[in-house]
C-alpha positions in Angstrom: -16.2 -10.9 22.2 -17.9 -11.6 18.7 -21.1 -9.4 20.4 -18.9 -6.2 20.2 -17.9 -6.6 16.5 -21.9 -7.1 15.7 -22.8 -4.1 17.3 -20.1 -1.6 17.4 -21.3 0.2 14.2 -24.8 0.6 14.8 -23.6 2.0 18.4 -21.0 4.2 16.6 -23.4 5.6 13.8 -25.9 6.0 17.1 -24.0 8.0 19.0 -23.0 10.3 16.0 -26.8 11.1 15.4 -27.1 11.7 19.2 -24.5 14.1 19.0 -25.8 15.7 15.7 -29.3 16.0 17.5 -27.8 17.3 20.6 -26.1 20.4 18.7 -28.7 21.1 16.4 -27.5 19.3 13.0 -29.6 18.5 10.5 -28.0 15.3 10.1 -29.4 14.3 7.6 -28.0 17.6 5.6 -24.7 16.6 6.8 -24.7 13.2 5.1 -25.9 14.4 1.9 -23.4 16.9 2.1 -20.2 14.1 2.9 -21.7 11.9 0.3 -21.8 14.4 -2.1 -18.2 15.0 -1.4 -17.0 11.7 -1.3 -18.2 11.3 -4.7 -16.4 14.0 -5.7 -12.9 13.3 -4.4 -13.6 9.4 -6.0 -14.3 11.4 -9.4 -11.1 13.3 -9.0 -9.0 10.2 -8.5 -10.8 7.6 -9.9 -8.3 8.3 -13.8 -5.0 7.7 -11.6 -6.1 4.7 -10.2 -7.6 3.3 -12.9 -4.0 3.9 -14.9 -2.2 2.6 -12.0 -3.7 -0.9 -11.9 -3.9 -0.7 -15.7 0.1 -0.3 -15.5 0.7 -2.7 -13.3 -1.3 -5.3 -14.6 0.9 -5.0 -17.9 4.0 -5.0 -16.3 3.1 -7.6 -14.6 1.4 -9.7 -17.3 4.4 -8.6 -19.5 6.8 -10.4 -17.2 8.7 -7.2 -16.9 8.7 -7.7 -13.2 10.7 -11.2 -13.6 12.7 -10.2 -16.2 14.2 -6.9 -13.5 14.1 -9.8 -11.2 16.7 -11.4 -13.4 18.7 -8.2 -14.1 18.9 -6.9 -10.3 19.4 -10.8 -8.4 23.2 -10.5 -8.8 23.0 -6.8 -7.1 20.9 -7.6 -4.6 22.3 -11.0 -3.4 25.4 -9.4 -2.6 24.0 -7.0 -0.3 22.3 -9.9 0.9 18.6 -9.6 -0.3 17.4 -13.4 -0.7 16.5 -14.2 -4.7 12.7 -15.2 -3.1 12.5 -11.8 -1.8 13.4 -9.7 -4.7 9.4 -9.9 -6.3 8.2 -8.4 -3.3 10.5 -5.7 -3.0 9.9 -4.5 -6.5 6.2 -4.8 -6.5 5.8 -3.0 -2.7 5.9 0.3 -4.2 3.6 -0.2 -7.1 0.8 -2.4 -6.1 -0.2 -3.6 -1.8 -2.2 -6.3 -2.9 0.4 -7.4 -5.3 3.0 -7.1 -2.9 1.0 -8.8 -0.3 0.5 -12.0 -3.0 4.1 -12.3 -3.5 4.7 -12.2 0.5 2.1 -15.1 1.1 4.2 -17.2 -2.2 7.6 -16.2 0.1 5.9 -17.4 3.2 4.5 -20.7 1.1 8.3 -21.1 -0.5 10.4 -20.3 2.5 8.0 -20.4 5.5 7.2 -17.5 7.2 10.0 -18.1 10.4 12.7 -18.4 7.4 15.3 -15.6 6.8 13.5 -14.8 3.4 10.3 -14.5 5.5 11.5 -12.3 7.8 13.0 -9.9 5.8 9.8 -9.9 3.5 7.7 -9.2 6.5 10.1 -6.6 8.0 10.2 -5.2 4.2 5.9 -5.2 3.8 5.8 -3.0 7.2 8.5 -0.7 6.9 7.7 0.5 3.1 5.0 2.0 1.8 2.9 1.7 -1.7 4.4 4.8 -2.6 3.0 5.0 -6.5 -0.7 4.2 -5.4 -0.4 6.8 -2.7 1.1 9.5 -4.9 -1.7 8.7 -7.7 -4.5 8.9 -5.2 -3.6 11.7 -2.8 -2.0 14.1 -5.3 -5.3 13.3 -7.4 -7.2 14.3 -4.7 -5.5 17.4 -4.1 -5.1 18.2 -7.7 -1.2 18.2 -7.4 0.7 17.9 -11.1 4.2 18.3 -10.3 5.6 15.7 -8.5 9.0 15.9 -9.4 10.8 16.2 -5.6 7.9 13.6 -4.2 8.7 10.6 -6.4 12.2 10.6 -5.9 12.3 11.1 -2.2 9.5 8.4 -1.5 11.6 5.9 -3.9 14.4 6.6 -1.5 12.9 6.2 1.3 11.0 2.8 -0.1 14.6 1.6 -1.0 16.3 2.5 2.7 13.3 0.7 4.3 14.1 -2.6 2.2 17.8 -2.1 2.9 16.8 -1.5 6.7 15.1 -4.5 6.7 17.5 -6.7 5.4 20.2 -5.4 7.9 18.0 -5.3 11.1 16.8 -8.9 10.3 20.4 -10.1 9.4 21.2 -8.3 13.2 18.4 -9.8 15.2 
């Protein structure tokens, strides 16, 4: 099994040249030409992701994050959302890798089989990083207005927390 892993890409990247000689591409034109391209979308979105991570890392350094923590724990424990969980939940649409930290420190606090792990693991694959995707994919395709986009994604991030609360709560 660890023999198809070591040579699946030099297979894959194989079989594209084939194919490339086969109809008649200069493939080495077309690489040039998807390089050149690629650097240019990672030019166009490079400034929104740059002041994404920028703003998280201050909110985060800030201990703006804990303090909301604080503010929303009474709201959300009555709906049932564990305290542990809260973090997560907040951080999910912001920042993957930050929201995938705070799920391992729920897993360490709570263990991963425990209610709070559940939901937090229910919560990770049923919401989406909605401001990094909005910041890179409108930068890419050079959309300004996002007025209807934000709002709707937020809702949706916020049904798919509720959602996971209720369906682990069920099960």
């Amino acid at each position: 099994m660890d023999k198809i892993g070591l040579y699946a890409v030099p297979v894959v990247i194989s079989v594209i040249a084939a194919w490339g000689a086969l109809k008649g591409t200069d493939i080495f034109e077309a690489f040039k030409e998807g390089a050149r391209d690629g650097i240019t979308s990672l030019v166009s979105i490079a400034p929104s992701v740059i002041g994404l991570v920028i703003g998280v890392n201050m909110l985060t350094a800030s201990g703006f994050f804990d303090m909301l923590c604080g503010w929303l724990s009474p709201v959300t424990q009555s709906l049932g959302v564990p305290p542990e969980v809260l973090p997560m939940a907040l951080m999910r649409p912001v920042s993957g890798s930050g929201s995938f930290a705070l799920l391992n420190s729920v897993f360490e606090k709570c263990g991963a089989d425990s209610e709070a792990g559940r939901i937090a693991s229910v919560m990770a694959g049923s919401t989406e990083t909605t401001f990094y995707a909005i910041a890179v994919y409108f930068g890419a395709a050079g959309i300004k207005k996002t007025s209807y986009a934000i709002p709707a994604a937020v809702l949706a991030d916020m049904t798919g927390m509720l959602m996971a609360v209720i369906t682990v709560k069920l099960m």
